[in-house]
N, C-alpha and C positions, 0 to 999 in steps of 0.2 A: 504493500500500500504506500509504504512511504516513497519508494523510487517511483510509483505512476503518478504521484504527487508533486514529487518533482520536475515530472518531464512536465506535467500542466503547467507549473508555473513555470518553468521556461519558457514554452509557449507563451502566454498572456506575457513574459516580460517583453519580448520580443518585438511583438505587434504592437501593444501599448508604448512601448519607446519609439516607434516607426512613423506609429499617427499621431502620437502625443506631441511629439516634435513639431509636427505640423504649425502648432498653433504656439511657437515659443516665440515669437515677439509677433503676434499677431495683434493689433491695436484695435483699441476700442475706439472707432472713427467720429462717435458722436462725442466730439470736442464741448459740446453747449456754444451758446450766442458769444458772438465775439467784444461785447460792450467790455471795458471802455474803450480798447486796443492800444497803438503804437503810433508814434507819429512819424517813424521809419519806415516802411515795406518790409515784413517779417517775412521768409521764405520759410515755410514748415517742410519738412522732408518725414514725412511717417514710416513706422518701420513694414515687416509685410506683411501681405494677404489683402492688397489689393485686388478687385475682381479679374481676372484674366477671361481673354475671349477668345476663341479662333473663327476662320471663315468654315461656315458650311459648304455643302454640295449647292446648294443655293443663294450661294452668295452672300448670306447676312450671318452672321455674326452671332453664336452661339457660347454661353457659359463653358467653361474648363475650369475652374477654380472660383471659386471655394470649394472643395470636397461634399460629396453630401454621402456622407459615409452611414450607413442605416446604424439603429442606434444597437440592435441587434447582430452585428457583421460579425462580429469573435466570438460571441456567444455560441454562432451557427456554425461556425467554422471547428470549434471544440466539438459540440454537438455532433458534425458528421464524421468527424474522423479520430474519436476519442479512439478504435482500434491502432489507430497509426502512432497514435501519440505512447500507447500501451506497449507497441512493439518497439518502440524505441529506445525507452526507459528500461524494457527487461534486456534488450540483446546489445544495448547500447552503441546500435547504427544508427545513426543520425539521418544519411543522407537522401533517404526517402520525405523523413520530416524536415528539413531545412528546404527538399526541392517543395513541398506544402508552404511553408513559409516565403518562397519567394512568389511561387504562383497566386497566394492571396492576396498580396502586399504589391508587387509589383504594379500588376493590370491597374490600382487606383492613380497611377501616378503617370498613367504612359502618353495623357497628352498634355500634362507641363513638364516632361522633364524636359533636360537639353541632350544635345548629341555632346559628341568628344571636342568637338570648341565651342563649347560656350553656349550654340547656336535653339531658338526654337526648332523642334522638328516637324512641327505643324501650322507654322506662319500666327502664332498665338501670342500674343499681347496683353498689356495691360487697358484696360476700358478707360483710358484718358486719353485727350491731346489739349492742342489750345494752340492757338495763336491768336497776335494780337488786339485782335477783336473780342477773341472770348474773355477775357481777362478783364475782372472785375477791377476800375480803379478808383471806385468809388469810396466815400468815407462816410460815416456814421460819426455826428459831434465832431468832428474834425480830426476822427482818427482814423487810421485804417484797421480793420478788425485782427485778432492776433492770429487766428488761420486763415484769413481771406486771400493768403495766395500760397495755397497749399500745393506743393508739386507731385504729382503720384508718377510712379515710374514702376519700370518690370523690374520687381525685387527679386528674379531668378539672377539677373546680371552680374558681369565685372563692374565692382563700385566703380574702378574708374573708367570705364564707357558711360556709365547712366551721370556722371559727373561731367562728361562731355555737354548733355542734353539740359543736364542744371545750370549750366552757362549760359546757353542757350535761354532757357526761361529769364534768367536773373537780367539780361539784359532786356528782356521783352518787358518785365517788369516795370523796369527804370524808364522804358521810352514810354508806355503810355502812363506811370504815373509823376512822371519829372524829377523823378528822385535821382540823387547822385549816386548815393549808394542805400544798401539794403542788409538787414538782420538774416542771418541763417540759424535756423535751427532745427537741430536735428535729434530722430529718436530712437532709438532702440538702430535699428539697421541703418534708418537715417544717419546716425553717428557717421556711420563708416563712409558715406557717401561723402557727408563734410569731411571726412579725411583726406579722402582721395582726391575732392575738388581741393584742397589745400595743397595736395601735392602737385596737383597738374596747373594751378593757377596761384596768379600771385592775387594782393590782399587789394587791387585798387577799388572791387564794387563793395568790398562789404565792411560796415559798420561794426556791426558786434558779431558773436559768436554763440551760440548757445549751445550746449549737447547734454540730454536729460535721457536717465536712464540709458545709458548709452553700453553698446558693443561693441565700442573700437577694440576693447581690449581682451574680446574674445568673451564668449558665452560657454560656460561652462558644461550645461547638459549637452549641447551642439561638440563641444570636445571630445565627451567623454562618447559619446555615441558614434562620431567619423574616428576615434584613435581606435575603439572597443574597447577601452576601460570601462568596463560598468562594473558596479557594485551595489547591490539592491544592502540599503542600511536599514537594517528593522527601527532603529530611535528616529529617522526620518519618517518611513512609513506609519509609526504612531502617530507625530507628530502630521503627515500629513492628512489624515481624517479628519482632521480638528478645522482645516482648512479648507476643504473638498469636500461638499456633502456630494453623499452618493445617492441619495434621497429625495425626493420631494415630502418625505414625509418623518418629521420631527423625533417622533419615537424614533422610528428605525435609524435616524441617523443618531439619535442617541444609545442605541444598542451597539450599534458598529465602533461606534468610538471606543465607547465602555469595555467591549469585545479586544478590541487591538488593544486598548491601554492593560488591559487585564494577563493578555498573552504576550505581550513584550512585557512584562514585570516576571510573569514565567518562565518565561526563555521559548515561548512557542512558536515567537516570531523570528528567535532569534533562528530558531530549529530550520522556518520555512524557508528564510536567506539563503542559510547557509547553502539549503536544498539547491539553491538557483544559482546563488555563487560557484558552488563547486561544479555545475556543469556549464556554466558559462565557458569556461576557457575550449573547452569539446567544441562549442559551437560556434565561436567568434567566427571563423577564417570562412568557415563554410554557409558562413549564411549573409553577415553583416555588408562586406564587399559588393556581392551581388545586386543585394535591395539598396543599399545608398547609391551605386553608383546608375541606378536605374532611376532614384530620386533625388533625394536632397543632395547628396555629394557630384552630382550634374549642375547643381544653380555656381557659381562662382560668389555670389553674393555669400551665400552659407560658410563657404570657406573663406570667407574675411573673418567670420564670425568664430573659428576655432582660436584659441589661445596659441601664442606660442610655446607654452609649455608641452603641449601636444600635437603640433603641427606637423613635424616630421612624419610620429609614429601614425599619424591620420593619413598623410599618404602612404602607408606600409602598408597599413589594416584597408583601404580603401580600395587602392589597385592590386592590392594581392590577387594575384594569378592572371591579371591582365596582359594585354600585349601591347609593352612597355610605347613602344612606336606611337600604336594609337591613340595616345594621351597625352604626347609629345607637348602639344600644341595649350591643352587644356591647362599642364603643368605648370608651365610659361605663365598662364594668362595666373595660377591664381599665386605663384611664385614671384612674381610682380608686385602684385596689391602684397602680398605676406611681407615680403622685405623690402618695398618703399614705401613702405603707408603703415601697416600697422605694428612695424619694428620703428618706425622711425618718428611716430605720433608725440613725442616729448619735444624734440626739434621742432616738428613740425608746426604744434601750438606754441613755441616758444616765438621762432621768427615769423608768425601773427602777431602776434605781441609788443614784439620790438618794432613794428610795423606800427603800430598804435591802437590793434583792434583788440577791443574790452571782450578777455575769454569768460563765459561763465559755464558750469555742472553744476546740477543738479540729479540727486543721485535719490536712491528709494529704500527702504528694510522696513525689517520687522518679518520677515516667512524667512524660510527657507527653500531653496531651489527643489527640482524634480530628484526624489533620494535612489537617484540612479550610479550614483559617485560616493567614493570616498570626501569625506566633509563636506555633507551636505547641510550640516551645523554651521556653516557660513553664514552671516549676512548676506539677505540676499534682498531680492524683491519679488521673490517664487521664479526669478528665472537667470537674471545677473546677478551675482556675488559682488557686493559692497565696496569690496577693495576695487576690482576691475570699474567697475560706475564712474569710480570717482579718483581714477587715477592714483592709488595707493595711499586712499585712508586705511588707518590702522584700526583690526575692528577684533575685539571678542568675540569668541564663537555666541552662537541664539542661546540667550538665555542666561549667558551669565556677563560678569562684566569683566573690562581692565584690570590686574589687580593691582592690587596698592601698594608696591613699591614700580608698580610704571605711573600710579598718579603720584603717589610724593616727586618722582623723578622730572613729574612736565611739571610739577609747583617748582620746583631748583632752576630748570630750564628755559621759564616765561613761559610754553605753551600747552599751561592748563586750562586756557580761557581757549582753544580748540576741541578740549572735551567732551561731548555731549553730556545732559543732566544723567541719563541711562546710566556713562560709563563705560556706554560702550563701543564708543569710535571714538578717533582722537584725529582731528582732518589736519593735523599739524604734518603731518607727511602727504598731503594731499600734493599735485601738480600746484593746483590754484590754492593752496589754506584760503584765503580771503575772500575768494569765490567760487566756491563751493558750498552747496546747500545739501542738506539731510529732511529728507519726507518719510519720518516714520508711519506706519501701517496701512502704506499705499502701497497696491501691489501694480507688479509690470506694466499687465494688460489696460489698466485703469488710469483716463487722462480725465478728470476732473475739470471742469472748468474754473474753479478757482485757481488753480495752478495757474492759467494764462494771467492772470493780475500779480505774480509773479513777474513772469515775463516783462510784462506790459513795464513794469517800473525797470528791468535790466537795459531794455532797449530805450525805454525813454529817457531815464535818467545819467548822467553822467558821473562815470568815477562808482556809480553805485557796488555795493559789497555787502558781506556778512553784518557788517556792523551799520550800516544807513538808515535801518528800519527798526524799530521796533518791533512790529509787526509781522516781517520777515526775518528776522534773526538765523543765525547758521543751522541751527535743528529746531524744526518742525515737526506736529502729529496732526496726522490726518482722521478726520472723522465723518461717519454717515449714521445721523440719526435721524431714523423718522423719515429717511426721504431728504434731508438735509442735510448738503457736504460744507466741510468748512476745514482750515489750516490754523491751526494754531502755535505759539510759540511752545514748546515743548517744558513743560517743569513736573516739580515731584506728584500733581496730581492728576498727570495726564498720559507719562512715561512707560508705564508697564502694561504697554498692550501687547507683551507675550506672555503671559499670567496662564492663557489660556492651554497652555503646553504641558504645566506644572501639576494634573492631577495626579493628586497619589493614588496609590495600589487601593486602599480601603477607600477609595471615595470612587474610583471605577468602578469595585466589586458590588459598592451598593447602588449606584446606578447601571450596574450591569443588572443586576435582580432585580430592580425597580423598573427599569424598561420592561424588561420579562413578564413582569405581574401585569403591567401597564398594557401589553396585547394582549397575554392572555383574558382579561377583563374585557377590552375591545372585541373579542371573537367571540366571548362568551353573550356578549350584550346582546339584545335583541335586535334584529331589523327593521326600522322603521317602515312601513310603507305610507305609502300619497293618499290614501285615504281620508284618514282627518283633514288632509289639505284640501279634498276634495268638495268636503261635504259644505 
């Protein structure tokens, strides 16, 4: 039992890391109304999962992307070949179930991937364009709104091609709205884009600099899944039900919770890792290579987004067994962006700078990433790790903080007034300390529209920083109550929104028994009928 246990969850890790990825910097596009804005031209650059279209047999222009993956697809996929899955785990041959693995996983991705340069295979694009004319240059109170000139681009690309086309925009900008120069800012993949345009062009259109939540400096689940480093961490996967209902329905997702917190205090979860851990290494070579390189590890954009600490071994695991030739070309292109752009991203913001364009980050925590990896106790923002964000803030793992011979140490050395109230960043080793913002308990996916009056005061004001505002201060907490978002400055009564991590063993076991009772009472209740409503 326990080795056909194993091979299931190997399965489900497999797919759930394939399509899970899909969505790691996929943005939440409804920005909210743009009041009060900028009195610059802000160029937004979003990160992806922008809608992608291709041409039909008839001419017009049909959906490719967004996925509409039934919500059903792995359930059924288990379901019909729980045999296969059975014979693989006893005789421990794989290669019947990895060729299952690639033939489910593959066919969802075959009309966005690219070929071996780079290239669409199906003349499929992103659903934008614009010229002149389209281009909104109107103002609202005399400002122009913070995303009113949003640029959307094919987030499968070389950053530095689609940084060709952002040029392109930024002057189309300038001539209908008479601007001299113009804000960029960038997000999640957007980051990488303003890298690359920093590389291939010098600082004369643009004004300020912005990069929030940013992936210049590699995305860590994107790493770990093109090197095949995975590591399924049971203290993650406790932690991430807390985060992740599975439910639309409150018991059950308090029995799930109650359930893992209960079995990782046991070792039950630690038992079910391991199960997946130790046959991870059997299946790396023979399955991972194939399906990336049929999907995500075809976009070049995604391989901007691998860290250098993994870069290498991601083309090992990637092209392993390929024919070296035929990737020649695609190497090149993402060998390029790897070591002029995002090895070179401290220079690069540097002589911005010295140029006179005001850099700002703003960076996100309080989750932690997908617990696909080793430390996935990172600050994160459920998808970048904190340190990467923000150009090498120094951060305590989730949950606990700095200790106290590093805070006596930044009181001796002036910068303990970089420490968050938490304790648990210290942006004194940031690129920018001075500008550089922390948004505790916002996650990735989520742009708030108060966030933009952030912004709004970056690009309007001059010389602005950590310290200009009150109201803006270096660390931030984010909230939603009631349907009501708002940022506040961060102190001791607002600081500990990972509380929710910390149930203990006796407080899961009695809300493990209490959801329990709590159905069982539900199923025993009676059935209403419409009757009485009838009469």
């Amino acid at each position: 039992m326990k080795r056909i246990f194993k091979g299931f969850l190997s399965f489900l890790l497999c797919i759930s890391l394939v399509i899970g990825t899909a969505a790691v910097c996929a943005p939440n596009l409804n920005a909210g109304d743009n009041a009060p804005g900028t009195d610059t031209p802000l160029i937004y650059l979003c990160g992806t999962g922008d809608m992608l279209v291709a041409p039909g047999e008839d001419g017009t222009y049909r959906k490719v992307y967004g996925l509409d993956i039934p919500e059903d697809y792995v359930q059924n996929i288990v379901k019909e070949n729980i045999g296969l899955f059975t014979k693989a785990v006893l005789t421990q041959q794989w290669d019947d179930f990895c060729d299952l693995m690639y033939n489910s996983i593959a066919p969802l991705y075959s009309e966005i991937k690219l070929d071996e340069n780079g290239r669409p295979t199906n003349s499929s694009k992103v659903n934008w364009s614009w010229s002149r004319d389209s281009i909104n240059a109107g103002k609202i109170n005399g400002k122009y709104g913070t995303t009113q000139f949003t640029f959307h681009y094919d987030w499968r690309l070389d950053p530095l091609e689609t940084a060709e086309k952002l040029h392109a925009y930024i002057e189309d900008v300038m001539a209908v709205t008479g601007a001299e120069k113009v804000g960029l800012l960038g997000r999640c993949l957007g980051s990488c884009i303003v890298a690359a345009y920093m590389q291939k062009y010098d600082a004369q259109y643009i004004k300020d600099l912005i990069v929030y939540t940013s992936a210049i400096n590699g995305v860590a689940p994107i790493t770990a899944c093109f090197s095949g480093d995975l590591y399924l961490d049971p203290d993650g996967l406790n932690r991430l039900v807390y985060d992740t209902p599975l439910s639309g329905d409150t018991v059950i997702n308090q029995l799930i919770d109650a359930f893992v917190t209960v079995a990782n205090a046991t070792y039950g979860l630690d038992l079910a890792c391991w199960s997946v851990n130790n046959v991870w290494p059997e299946l790396k070579l023979k399955i991972m290579p194939r399906i990336l390189r049929d999907a995500y590890a075809s976009w070049p954009s995604y391989w901007a987004m691998v860290g250098d600490e993994g870069y290498e071994e991601a083309k090992k695991t990637v092209f392993y067994g390929a024919d070296a030739g035929k990737y020649a070309n695609f190497i090149d292109i993402i060998d390029n962006y790897h070591y002029n752009v995002q090895q070179k991203v401290p220079e690069l913001f540097k002589d911005y700078e010295a140029r006179g364009i005001d850099i700002y980050n703003v960076s996100k925590y309080g989750f932690q990433d997908y617990p696909i990896r080793r430390n996935s106790s990172k600050l994160s923002d459920s998808v970048c790790d904190l340190d990467a964000q923000s150009a090498e803030a120094t951060t305590a793992p989730l949950g606990t903080t700095l200790d106290d011979s590093y805070i006596t140490a930044a009181g001796s050395n002036g910068t303990a007034k970089y420490i968050s109230p938490d304790r648990s960043v210290d942006a004194s080793t940031c690129l920018f300390p001075d500008r550089t913002w922390f948004i505790k308990n916002l996650k990735h996916a989520d742009f708030p529209d108060i966030v933009n009056r952030l912004f709004d005061l970056m690009i309007n004001e001059d010389d602005f920083d950590v310290n200009a505002s009150d109201k803006y201060p270096q660390y931030l907490v984010f909230d939603r109550t009631d349907g009501v978002e708002s940022i506040s400055p961060m102190t001791a009564d607002n600081m500990n929104t990972d509380e929710r991590y910390k149930t203990s063993f006796f407080d899961a076991l009695v809300n493990l028994i209490r959801s329990i009772v709590r159905l069982i009472i539900r199923a025993l209740s009676p059935v209403k009928t419409g009757s009485s409503a009838a009469m």
